[in-house]
C-alpha positions as CSV (number, residue, x, y, z in Angstrom):
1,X,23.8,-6.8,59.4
2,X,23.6,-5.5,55.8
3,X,26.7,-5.5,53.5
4,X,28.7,-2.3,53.3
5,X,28.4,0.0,50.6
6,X,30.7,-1.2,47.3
7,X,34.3,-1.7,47.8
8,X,37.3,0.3,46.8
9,X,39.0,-1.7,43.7
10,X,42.8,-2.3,44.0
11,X,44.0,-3.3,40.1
12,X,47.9,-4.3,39.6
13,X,47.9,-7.9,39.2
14,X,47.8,-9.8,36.4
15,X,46.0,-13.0,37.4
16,X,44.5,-13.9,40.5
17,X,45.2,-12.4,44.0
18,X,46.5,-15.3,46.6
19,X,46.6,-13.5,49.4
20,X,47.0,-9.9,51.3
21,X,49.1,-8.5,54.6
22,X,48.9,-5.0,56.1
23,X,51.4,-3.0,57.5
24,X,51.2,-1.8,61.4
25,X,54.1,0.3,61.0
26,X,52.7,2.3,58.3
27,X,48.7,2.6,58.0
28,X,47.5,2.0,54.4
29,X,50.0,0.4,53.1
30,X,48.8,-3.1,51.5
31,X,50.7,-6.0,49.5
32,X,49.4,-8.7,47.9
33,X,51.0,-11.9,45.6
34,X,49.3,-13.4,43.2
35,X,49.6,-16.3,40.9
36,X,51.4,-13.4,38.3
37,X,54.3,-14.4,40.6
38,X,54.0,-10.4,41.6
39,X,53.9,-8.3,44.6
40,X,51.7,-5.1,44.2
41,X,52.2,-2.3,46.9
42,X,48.8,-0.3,47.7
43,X,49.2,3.0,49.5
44,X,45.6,3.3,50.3
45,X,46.1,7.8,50.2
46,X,47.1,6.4,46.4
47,X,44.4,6.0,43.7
48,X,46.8,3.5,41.4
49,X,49.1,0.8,42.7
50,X,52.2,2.7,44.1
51,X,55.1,-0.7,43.0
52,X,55.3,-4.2,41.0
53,X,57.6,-6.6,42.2
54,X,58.3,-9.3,39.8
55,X,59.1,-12.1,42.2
56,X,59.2,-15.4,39.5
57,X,57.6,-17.4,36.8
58,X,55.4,-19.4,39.5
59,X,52.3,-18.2,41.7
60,X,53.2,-17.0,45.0
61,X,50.7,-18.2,47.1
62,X,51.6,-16.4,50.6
63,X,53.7,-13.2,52.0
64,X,54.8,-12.1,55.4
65,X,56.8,-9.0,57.0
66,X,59.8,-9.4,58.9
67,X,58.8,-8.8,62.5
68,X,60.5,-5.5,63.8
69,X,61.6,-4.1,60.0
70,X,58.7,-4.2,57.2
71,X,60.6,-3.1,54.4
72,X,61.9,-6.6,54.5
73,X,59.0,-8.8,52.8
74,X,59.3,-12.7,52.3
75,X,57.6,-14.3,49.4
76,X,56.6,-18.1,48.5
77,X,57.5,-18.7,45.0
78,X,56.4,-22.6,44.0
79,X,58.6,-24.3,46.5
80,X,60.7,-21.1,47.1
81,X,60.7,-18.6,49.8
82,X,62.3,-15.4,48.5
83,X,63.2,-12.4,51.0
84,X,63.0,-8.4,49.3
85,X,63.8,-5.3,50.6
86,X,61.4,-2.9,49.5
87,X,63.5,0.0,49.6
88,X,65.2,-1.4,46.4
89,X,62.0,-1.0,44.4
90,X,61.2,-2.8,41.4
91,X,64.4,-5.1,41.9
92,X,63.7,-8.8,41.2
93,X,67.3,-9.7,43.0
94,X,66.3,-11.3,46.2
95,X,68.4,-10.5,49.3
96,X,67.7,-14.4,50.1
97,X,66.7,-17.4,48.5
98,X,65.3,-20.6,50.6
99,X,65.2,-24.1,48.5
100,X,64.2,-26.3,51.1
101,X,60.7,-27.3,50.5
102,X,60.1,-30.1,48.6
103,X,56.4,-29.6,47.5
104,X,54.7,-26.4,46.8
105,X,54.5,-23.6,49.4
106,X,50.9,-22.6,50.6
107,X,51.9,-20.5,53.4
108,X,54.8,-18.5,55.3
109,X,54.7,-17.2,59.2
110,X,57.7,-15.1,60.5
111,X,57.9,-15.0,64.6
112,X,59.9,-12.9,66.4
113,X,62.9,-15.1,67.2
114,X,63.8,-15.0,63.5
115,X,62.5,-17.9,62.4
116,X,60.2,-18.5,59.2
117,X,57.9,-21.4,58.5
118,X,57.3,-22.7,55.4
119,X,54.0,-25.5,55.6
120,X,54.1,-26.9,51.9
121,X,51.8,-29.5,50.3
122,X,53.7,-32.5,51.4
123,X,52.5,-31.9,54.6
124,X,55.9,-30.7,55.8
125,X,56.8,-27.4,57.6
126,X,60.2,-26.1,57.4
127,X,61.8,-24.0,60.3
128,X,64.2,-21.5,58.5
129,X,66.4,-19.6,60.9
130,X,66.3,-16.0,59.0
131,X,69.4,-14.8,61.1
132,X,71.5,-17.4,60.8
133,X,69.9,-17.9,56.9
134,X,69.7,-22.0,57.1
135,X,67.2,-24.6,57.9
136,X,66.8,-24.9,61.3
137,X,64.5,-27.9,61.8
138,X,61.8,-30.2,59.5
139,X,58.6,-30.7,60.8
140,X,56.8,-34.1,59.3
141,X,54.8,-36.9,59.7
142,X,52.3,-34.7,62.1
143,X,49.9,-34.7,58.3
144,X,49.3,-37.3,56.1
145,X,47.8,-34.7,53.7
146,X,48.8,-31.4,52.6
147,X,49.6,-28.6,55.2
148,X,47.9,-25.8,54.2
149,X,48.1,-23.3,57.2
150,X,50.9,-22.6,60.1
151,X,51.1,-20.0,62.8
152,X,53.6,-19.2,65.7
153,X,52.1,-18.9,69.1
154,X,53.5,-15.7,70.1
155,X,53.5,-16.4,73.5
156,X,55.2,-19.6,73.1
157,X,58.1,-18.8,71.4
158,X,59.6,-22.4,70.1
159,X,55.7,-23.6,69.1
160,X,54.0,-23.6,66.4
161,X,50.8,-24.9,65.7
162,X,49.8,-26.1,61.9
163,X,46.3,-27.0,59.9
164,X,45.9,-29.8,57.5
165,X,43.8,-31.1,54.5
166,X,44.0,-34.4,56.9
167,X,41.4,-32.2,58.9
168,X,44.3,-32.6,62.0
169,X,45.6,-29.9,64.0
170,X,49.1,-29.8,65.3
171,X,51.0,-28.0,67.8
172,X,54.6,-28.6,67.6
173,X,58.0,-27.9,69.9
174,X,59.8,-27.3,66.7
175,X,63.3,-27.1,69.0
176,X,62.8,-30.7,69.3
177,X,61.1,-31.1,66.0
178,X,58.1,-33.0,67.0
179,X,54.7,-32.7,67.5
180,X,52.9,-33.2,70.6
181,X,48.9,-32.8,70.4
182,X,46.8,-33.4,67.8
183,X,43.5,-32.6,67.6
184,X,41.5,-34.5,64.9
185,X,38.6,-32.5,63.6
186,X,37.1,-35.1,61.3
187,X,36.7,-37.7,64.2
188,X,33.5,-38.6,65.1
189,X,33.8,-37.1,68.7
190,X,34.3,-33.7,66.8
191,X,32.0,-33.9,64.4
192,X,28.8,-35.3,66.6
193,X,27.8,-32.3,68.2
194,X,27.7,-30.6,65.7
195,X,24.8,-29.5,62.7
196,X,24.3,-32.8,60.5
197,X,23.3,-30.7,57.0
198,X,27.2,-29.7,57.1
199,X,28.9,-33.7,57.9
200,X,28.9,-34.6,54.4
201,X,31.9,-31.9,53.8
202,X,35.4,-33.1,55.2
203,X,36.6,-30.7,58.1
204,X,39.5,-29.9,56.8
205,X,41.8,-27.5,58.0
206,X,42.2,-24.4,55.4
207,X,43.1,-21.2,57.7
208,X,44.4,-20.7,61.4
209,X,44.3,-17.2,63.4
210,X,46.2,-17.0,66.2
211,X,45.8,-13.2,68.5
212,X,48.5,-10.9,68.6
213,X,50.4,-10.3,72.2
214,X,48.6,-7.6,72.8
215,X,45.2,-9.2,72.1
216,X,45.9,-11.8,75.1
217,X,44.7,-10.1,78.3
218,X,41.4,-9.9,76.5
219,X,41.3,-12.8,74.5
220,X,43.1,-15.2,76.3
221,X,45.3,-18.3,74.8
222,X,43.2,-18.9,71.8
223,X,43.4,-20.2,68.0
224,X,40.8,-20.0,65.2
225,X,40.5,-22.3,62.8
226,X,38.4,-22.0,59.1
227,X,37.0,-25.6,58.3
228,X,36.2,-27.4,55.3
229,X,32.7,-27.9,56.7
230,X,31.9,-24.3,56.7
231,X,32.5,-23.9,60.1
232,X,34.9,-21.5,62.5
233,X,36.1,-23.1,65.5
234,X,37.5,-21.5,68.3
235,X,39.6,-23.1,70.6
236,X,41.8,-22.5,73.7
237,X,45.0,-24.0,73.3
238,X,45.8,-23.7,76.9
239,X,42.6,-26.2,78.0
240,X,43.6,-28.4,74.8
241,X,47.3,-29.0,76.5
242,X,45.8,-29.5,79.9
243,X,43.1,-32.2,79.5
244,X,45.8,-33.8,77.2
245,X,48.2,-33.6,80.1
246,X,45.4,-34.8,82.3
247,X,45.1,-37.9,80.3
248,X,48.8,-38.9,79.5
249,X,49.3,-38.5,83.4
250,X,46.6,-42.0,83.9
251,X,48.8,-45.4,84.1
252,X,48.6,-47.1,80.9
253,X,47.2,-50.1,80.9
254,X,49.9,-53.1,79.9
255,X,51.3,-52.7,76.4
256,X,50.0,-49.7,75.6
257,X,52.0,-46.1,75.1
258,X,52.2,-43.6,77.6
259,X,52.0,-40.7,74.9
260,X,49.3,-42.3,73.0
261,X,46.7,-40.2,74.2
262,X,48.6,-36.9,72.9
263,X,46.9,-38.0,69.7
264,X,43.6,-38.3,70.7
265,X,40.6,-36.0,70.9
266,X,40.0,-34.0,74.3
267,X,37.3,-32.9,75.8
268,X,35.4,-30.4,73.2
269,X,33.3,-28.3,76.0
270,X,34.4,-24.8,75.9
271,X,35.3,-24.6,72.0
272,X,32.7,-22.4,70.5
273,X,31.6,-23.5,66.7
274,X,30.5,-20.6,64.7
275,X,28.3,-22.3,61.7
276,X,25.4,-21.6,59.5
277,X,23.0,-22.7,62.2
278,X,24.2,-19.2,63.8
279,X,24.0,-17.5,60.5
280,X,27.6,-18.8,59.1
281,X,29.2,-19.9,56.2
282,X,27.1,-22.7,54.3
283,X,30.2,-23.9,52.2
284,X,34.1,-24.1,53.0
285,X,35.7,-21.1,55.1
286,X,38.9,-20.2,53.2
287,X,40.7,-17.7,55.6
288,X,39.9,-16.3,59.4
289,X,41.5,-13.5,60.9
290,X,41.3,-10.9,64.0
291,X,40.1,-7.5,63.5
292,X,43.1,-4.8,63.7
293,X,40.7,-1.5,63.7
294,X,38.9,-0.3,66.7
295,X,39.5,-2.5,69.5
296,X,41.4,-5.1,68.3
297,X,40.9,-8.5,68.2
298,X,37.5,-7.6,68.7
299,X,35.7,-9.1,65.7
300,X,36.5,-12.6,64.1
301,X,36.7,-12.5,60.4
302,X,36.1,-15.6,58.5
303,X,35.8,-15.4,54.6
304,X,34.7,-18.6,52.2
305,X,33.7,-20.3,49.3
306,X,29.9,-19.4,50.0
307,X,31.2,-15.7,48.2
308,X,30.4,-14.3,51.9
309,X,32.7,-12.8,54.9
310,X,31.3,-12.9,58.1
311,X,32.3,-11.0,61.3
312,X,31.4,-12.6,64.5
313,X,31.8,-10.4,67.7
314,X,34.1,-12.2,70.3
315,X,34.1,-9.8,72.7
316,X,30.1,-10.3,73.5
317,X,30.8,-13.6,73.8
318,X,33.6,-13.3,76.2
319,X,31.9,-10.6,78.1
320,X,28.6,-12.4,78.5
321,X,30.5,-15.8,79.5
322,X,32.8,-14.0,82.2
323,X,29.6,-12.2,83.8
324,X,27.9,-15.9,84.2
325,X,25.2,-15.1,81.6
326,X,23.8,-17.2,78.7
327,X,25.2,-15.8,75.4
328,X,22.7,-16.5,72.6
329,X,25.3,-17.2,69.9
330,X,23.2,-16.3,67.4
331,X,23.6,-12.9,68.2
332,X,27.4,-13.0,67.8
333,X,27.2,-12.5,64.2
334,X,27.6,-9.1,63.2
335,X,27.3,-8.0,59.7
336,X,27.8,-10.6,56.5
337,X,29.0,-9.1,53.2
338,X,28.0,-10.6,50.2
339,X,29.9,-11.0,47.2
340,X,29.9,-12.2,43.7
341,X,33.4,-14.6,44.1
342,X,34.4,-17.0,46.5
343,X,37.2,-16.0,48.9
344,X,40.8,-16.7,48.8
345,X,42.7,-14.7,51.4
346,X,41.5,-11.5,53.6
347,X,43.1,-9.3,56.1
348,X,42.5,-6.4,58.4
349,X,44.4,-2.6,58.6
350,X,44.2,-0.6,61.7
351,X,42.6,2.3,59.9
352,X,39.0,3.9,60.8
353,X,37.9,3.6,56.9
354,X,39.1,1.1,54.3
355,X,40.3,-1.2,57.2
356,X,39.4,-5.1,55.4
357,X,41.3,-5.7,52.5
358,X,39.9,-9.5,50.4
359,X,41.7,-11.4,47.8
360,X,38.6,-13.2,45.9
361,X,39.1,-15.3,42.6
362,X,39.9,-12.0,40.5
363,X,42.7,-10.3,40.1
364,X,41.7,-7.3,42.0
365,X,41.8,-7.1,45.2
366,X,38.8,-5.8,47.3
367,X,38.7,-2.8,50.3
368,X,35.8,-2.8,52.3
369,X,34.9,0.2,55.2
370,X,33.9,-1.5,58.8
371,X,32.8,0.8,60.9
């Protein structure tokens, strides 16, 4: 479980790297924003960065492809989302410009309806219909703090689920604009089974992973969420929804709310909490995400502010649950990598070599070879 041998350095930016996305389409290629307000483009066959987009005066703090066409890249700018095409090179004339966002951007989802969500640090998430180019719906009063992560459920096409520094999840029918779970992770019932030396940190919500389509016959229904604690939770949506709808279905007493129980904590058996006890993080996870080399969706990826990344091996654990044995957790983690800065962002490429790209507290970016 040693770290790999040094990284590749990626050096285009001007200040600090924000975050990273890897195409599918087109193996190698890598962008990143940074608070430059830039786009670099990495061709990993390249030694130098292959483009520079100047995409504003402000940071952008998160980037996504359009699903189905990634020449077409969407950019947060401050409280802007800005669409490019990168055929037109170093342009800095967006195709489309998106005002709606009231606070600052900290991240951007595309699904593939055409819709965009925009979570921003008011603790609002707007749904931006990308075909129709207008706001389709605002998502608030699910946080009382800053939002600071969203993600589509791919196989629930008008849901999306969001991540909070209020340490609440949310799942939302955003067609109706509501929300209709919440999970609270720094409740008590949350919070009391797991390792006392990591309570004093709040468990807020920094980073969800959600699988792709294709990962779902093997991982099922799930989400994975980085916590504030310094742990990794990971959760089946599916048995969240139905021991919520097995409470909401009990008669309520007199005077209380049928629906009042969406808000309340379910029963936690069958999340599995990845901490340091098991060899995890000892300080704030910044970013998770699922392994896109080798068999995907394979490893989870979690990357924090202990200057580590840690892949944990899902599949054992699935495997050894589904056959009726005991996993010992503590043999889910599979290699740490140490580093010398704390983590702000991290993806993975489908490649054989050079497949986990990190954005630390520099301004150049990271590539790392998991084999």
């Amino acid at each position: 479980m040693s770290s790999p041998s040094e990284p590749r350095r990626l050096k285009g930016h001007r200040a600090t790297a924000t975050c990273c996305i890897a195409s599918r389409d087109r193996p190698g290629l890598v962008a990143t924003s940074g608070e430059d307000g830039c786009v670099c483009w990495f061709d990993m066959r390249c030694k130098d960065v292959q483009l520079v987009m100047e995409i504003g005066k402000e940071a952008s703090s998160s980037l996504c492809f359009k699903p189905g066409n990634e020449d077409i890249v969407y950019v947060s700018s401050g409280k802007e989302v800005k669409c490019f095409d990168v055929r037109l090179g170093t342009s800095s004339t967006p195709l489309e410009c998106y005002d709606y966002n009231k606070e600052e951007i900290n991240q951007i989802v595309c699904s593939s309806k055409s819709f965009l969500a925009a979570a921003d640090d008011g603790g609002e998430i707007k749904i931006i219909d990308i075909r129709q180019q207008c706001l389709y719906k605002t998502l608030r009063n699910g946080h009382s703090s800053i939002c600071s992560s969203v993600q589509f459920l791919p196989w629930k096409p008008w849901e999306v689920i969001t991540g909070g520094l209020d340490s609440k999840l949310v799942m939302w029918d955003f067609s109706k604009g509501r929300p209709f779970k919440v999970v609270d992770l720094g409740s008590s019932e949350m919070t009391s089974g797991n390792s006392t030396g990591q309570c004093f940190n709040p468990a807020f919500v920094h980073s969800i992973a959600v699988p792709d389509v294709d990962m779902l016959d093997k991982l099922g229904k799930i989400c994975v969420v980085a916590r504030g604690d310094g742990g990794a939770d990971v959760m089946n949506i599916e048995s969240e929804l139905a021991a919520t709808r097995t409470k909401s279905s009990v008669k309520p007493r007199k005077g209380s709310h049928s629906r009042s129980n969406d808000a309340e904590n379910t029963d936690t058996r069958g999340r599995l909490h990845l901490d340091y006890t098991l060899g995890g993080h000892t300080a704030a996870i910044s970013c998770v995400a699922f392994s896109m080399f080798g068999q995907r969706g394979e490893f989870i990826i979690s990357g924090g502010n202990d200057k580590s990344i840690k892949l944990w091996n899902l599949f054992k654990y699935i495997d050894t649950n589904q056959s009726g044995s005991q996993s010992d957790l503590r043999d889910l983690l599979h290699l740490n990598i140490d580093l010398s800065r704390k983590v702000n962002w991290l993806c993975t490429t489908p490649a054989v070599t050079e497949n986990l790209i990190v954005c630390d507290t520099t301004k150049v970016v990271k590539v790392y070879s998991i084999s």
